[in-house]
N, C-alpha and C positions, 0 to 999 in steps of 0.2 A: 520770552521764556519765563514764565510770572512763577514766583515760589509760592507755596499752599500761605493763603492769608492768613492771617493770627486775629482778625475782627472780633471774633465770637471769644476768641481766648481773652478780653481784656475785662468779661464779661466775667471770668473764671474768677481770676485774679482780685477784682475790685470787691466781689461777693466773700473772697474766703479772708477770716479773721486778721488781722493784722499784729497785735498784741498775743497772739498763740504762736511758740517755738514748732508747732506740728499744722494743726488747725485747715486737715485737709477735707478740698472741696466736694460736693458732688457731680460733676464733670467729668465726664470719661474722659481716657489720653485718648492721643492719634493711635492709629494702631503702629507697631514699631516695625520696620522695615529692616530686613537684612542685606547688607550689599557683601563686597569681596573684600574688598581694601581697605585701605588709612588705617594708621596704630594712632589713638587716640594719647600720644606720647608728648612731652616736652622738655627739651629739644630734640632733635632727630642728629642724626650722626653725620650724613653723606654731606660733603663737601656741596653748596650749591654754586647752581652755573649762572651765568651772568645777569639770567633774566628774572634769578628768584629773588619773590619777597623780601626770606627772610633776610635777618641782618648778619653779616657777617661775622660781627665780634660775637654772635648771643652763643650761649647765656655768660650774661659779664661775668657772673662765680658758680662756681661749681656749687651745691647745696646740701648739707649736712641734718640729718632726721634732728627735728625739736621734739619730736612727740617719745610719748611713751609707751612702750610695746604692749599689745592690748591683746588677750585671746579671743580669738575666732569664736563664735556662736552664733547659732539660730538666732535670727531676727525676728520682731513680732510679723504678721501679717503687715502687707500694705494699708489695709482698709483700719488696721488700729489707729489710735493716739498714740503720738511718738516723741518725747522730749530730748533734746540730744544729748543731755544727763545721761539717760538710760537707755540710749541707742546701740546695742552692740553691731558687729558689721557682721551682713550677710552672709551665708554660707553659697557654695555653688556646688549642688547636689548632684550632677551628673559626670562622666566621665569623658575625659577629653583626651584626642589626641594631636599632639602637637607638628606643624608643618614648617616650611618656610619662613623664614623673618620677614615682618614688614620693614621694624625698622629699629633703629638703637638710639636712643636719648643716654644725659648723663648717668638718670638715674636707673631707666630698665631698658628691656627691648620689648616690642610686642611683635607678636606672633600668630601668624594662621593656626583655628583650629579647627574639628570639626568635633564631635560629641555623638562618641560611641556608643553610650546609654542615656537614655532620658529620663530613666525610671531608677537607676540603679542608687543605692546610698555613696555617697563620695567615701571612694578607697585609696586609689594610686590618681591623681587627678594629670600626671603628663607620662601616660602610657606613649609607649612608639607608636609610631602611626603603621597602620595597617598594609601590608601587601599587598600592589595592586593587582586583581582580577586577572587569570590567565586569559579573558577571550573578550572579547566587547558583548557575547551574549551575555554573561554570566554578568557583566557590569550593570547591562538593564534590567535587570536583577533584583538590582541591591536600589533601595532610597538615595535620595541626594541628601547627605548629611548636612545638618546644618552647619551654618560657621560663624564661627566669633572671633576674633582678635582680643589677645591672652596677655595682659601688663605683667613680667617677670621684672622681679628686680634683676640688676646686675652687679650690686656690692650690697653687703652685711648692712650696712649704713640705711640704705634705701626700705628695709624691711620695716620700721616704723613709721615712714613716710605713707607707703601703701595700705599700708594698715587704717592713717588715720586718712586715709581718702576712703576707703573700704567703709569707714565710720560714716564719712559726709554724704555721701552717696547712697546708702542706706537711708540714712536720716530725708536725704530731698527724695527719694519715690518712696516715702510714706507718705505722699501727696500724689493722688490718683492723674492729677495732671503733671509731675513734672518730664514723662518722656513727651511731651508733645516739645518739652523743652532743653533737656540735658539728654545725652547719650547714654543707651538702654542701661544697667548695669545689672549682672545676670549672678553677681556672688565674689567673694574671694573665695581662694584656693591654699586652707591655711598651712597645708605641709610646704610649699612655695612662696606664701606671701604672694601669690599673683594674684590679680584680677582680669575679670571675664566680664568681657563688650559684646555689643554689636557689631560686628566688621562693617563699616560704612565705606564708599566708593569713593569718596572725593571731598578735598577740601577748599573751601572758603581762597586758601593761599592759590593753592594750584589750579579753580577755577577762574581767580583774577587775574592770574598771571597769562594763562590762555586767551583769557577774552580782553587783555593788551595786546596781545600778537593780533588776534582780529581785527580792532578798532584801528591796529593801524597799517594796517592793510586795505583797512574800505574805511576810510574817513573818508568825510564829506561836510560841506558846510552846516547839512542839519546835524548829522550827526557828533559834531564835535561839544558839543555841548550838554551830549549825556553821559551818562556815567558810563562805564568800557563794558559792563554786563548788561546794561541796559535798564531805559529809565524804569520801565513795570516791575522788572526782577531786583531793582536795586530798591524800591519802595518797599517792595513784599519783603524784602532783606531785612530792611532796619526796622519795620515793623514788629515781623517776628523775633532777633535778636534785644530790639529794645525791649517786647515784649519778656522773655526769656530773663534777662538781667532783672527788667522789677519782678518776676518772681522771684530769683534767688534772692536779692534783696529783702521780699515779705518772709522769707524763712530766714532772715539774717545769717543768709551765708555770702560772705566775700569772695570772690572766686580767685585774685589775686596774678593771673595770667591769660588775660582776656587778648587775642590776637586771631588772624585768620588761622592759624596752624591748625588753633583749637578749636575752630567751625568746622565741620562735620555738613556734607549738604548731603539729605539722606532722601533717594529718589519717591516721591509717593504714588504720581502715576504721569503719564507720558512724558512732558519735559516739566513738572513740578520738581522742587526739590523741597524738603522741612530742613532748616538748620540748626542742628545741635550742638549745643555747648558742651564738650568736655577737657579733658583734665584739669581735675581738681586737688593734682598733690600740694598746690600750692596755697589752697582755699583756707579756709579760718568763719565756723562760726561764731557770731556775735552777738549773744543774746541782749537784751536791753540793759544797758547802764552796766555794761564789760566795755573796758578797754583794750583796745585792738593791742596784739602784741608786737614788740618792737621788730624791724628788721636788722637781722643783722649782715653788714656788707661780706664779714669770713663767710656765709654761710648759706646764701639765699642767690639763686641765680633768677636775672631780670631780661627781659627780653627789652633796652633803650626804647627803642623807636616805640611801642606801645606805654609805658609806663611813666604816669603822669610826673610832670616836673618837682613837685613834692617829695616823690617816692627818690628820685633824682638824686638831691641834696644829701639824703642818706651816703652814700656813696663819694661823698668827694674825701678828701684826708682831712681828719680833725673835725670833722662834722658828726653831728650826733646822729645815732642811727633813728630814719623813718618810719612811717607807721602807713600798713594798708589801711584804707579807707572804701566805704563805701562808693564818695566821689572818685576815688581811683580807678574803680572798675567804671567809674560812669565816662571818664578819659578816654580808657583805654579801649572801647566799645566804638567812641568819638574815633580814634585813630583807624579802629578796626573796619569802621564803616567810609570812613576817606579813602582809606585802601582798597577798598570794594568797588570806590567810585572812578580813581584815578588807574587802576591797578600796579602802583608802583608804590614805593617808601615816599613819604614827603617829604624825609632829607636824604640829597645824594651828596656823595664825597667820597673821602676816606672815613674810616670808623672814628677817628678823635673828632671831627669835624661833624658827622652825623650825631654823636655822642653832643655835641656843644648845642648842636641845634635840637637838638631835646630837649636839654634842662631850660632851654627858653620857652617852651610848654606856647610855643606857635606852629602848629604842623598845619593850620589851612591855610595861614600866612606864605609860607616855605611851598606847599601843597600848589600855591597859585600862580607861583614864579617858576614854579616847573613846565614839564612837556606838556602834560595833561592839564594845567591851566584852566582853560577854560571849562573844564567838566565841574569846577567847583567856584564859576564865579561868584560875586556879591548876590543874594536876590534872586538864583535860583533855587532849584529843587533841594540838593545836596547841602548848602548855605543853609537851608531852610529848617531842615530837618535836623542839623548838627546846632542846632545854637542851642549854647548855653551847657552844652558838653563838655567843649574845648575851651574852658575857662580857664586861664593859668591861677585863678586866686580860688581854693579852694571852696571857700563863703560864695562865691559868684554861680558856682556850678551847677545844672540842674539835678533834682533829685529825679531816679530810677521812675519811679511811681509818676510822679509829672509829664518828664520826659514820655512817656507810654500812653499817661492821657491826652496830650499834647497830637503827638504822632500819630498813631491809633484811633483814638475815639475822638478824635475831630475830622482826620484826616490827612496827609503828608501835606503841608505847607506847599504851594504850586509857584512860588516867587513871580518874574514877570512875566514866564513861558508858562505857557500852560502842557500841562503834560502830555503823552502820547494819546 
C-alpha cells in the first residue's frame, strides 16, 4: 500500500532560494484532499488503551502562551513575497457551522464543520448548525457541505498561542508547494481565535498502531523483518516526511512537536496516502543568525518519547532551561519514523522508566531489544535510512537538507536485503 512518492518534490525544494524568509517556488502543490476526521490537536484528551502509541505521562507540562496577541487581517496573496516580519495571519472568509467534537487537547478542542457560505464576508463564524432535512428527498437536495475541523481554544491563555500558529502557517503556504507538505490551512476565525483545517481521516499514530495488530497476526519468517506498515509504504513515508521537515527547515521554521499524532495520512487515490505535518502551536521561526528562544519547563508541554535528549536536560531540577533546535526536529522525525516501523514506543515500562530511557537519546538501541526487534536490525532498510538522525550529540546529527538528499535523491538505502 505505497504512499504518493515525494521524488519530484526534492526537485522543488533544492530549486527554491535558501537565504529568502519567503522565496517561493514555481511548483504547483498536490491538490488538497478532504477527509472526515482527525483534530490536527496536541495532545488529545481521551484516556488511551493499552495498545496506543501515545505516552502516557504526555504532555509532561501543561503550556502557557509566550506570544503576543496580534490582530487578525487579511493576508497578502499566496503567490506574493512574504517575510515573517510582515506576515499577519489569515482571515477565514466564509461561514461555518459547528458539529461534533473530534477531540480536546490541553490547549483547544477541534471540531466538525461544515461551511454554510463560500462566498459570504465572515460575520458570526460558529453559527448552530442547521436542522436536518424533514425527508431524505429534500436531502438530495441540498450539496454535500464541505468539512473542516475548527481549532477552538479552550482557556484565555491559549488565545495567543493560536494566534501565533495562525501567523506560522500563513507565512509557510506563502509557498505554493507547502500543502503537498503541511496540513491545508483555510484562515483563523478572529471573534474565536480558532482555526480552520482540512478534516483528514487518519493518523500516522493510529495507522501504526493497526498495522501492529496485523503484523502480528500474520507474521511470518519473511515478513518479520519489515517494517509493520510495510516496507514500500514505510519508504514512501520517510521520503515524504523527510522531504516535508527540509522544507520547513528552508523557510526556517522549527516545528518543535514532530510525532505520529501530528501525521495526517491524507487519502489521494485508491490505497495512496500524502502525509501532512501539522500542529504548529508549538513551532518558532528562525530566521538567520536569531536565537532559538529558551524553553521553559513551567510552561512548555513535551511529548518524552519523541523529544530529543537535549531538549531533555531542560527538564530535570536545577538544570538550565533548553533550546529547540533545528537538529531536534531532525530527532524527533528519527523517532517518529522508528514508530512507523516497529509500530510501538521504543521504551516500555512505567513513565519514570520510559522518561530515563529518553534522556539516554538511544530509541534504536531500546527499539532492538524489543518485540519488534528485528524490523529495525543493524544493515537493513530502517538502520539505513535513520542514520545519523538518532545521534545523541547534537554536532553528530544529520541536517534536514542532507538527510532528504541522502534518502530521496539517491534512493532509500537497501542494507543487506534487498527490498520488496
Amino acid at each position: 500500500m505505497p504512499l504518493l512518492k515525494p521524488q519530484q518534490l526534492l526537485l522543488q525544494l533544492s530549486t527554491s532560494p535558501q537565504s529568502s524568509l519567503c522565496g517561493p517556488t514555481k511548483s504547483a502543490p498536490l491538490p488538497a484532499v478532504v477527509g472526515h476526521l482527525t483534530p490536527p490537536v496536541t495532545p488529545t484528551a481521551p484516556k488511551p488503551d493499552k495498545e496506543t502509541l501515545r505516552d502516557e505521562d504526555e504532555p509532561m507540562y501543561p503550556k502557557e502562551a509566550p506570544f503576543k496577541d496580534m490582530a487578525l487581517a487579511s493576508s497578502p496573496k499566496p503567490t506574493e513575497p512574504l517575510s515573517w516580519d510582515g506576515t499577519p495571519p489569515k482571515l477565514f472568509t466564509g461561514t461555518l457551522s459547528l458539529h461534533e467534537a473530534y477531540g480536546y487537547g490541553a490547549w483547544s478542542s477541534v471540531r466538525r464543520a461544515t461551511e454554510t457560505s463560500s462566498t459570504s464576508t465572515f460575520s458570526s463564524p460558529l453559527t448552530p448548525p442547521n436542522s436536518p432535512p424533514r425527508n431524505q428527498a429534500n436531502s438530495q437536495l441540498q450539496p454535500t457541505p464541505r468539512i473542516y475541523a475548527v481549532k477552538t481554544p479552550i482557556r484565555p491563555a491559549a488565545h495567543d498561542v493560536l494566534t501565533h500558529e495562525a501567523r506560522i502557517l500563513t507565512y509557510l503556504h506563502a509557498s505554493p508547494v507547502a500543502s503537498t507538505y503541511i496540513l491545508p490551512f483555510h484562515g483563523g476565525l478572529p471573534e474565536t481565535h480558532s482555526l480552520v483545517f482540512d478534516a483528514i481521516p487518519l493518523t500516522l499514530e493510529a495507522h501504526a498502531r493497526t498495522a501492529l495488530r496485523s503484523a502480528r497476526e500474520n507474521l511470518t519468517t519473511r515478513t518479520m523483518f519489515d517494517p509493520v506498515i510495510g516496507t514500500t509504504q514505510w519508504t514512501d513515508l520517510a521520503k515524504a516526511l523527510i522531504s516535508g521537515l527540509a522544507f520547513l527547515h528552508s523557510k526556517h521554521c522549527i516545528h518543535g512537536d514532530i510525532k505520529p499524532a501530528n501525521i495526517l495520512l491524507s487519502p489521494v487515490s485508491g490505497t495512496n496516502f500524502q502525509p501532512l505535518i501539522c500542529d504548529f502551536s508549538s513551532s518558532v521561526i528562525l530566521p538567520p543568525g536569531s536565537a532559538p528562544p529558551p524553553i521553559n519547563p513551567a510552561n512548555d508541554a513535551i511529548t518524552p518519547t519523541f523529544t530529543a535528549p537535549e531538549l531533555l536536560e531542560g527538564y530535570r531540577p536545577g538544570k538550565s532551561a533548553s533550546t529547540v533546535t533545528f537538529a531536534s526536529d531532525v530527532f524527533a522525525l528519527g523517532v517518529t519514523l522508528l514508530v512507523a516501523a516497529i509500530g510501538d514506543m521504543p521504551y516500555q515500562g512505567m513513565a519514570l522508566q520510559r522518561l530515563t530511557m529518553a534522556r539516554e537519546g538511544r530509541p534504536l538501541e531500546f527499539a532492538r531489544g524489543g518485540e519488534q526487534g528485528s524490523r529495525v536490525m543493524k544493515g537493513r532498510l530502517v538502520d539505513g535510512v535513520l542514520e545519523g538522525s538518532l545521534e545523541r550529540a547534537v554536532g553528530q546529527r544529520v541536517v534536514a537538507e542532507e538527510w532528504m538528499r541522502r534518502v530521496v535523491g539517491r534512493g532509500c538505502p537497501r542494507g543487506r536485503r534487498e527490498l520488496d
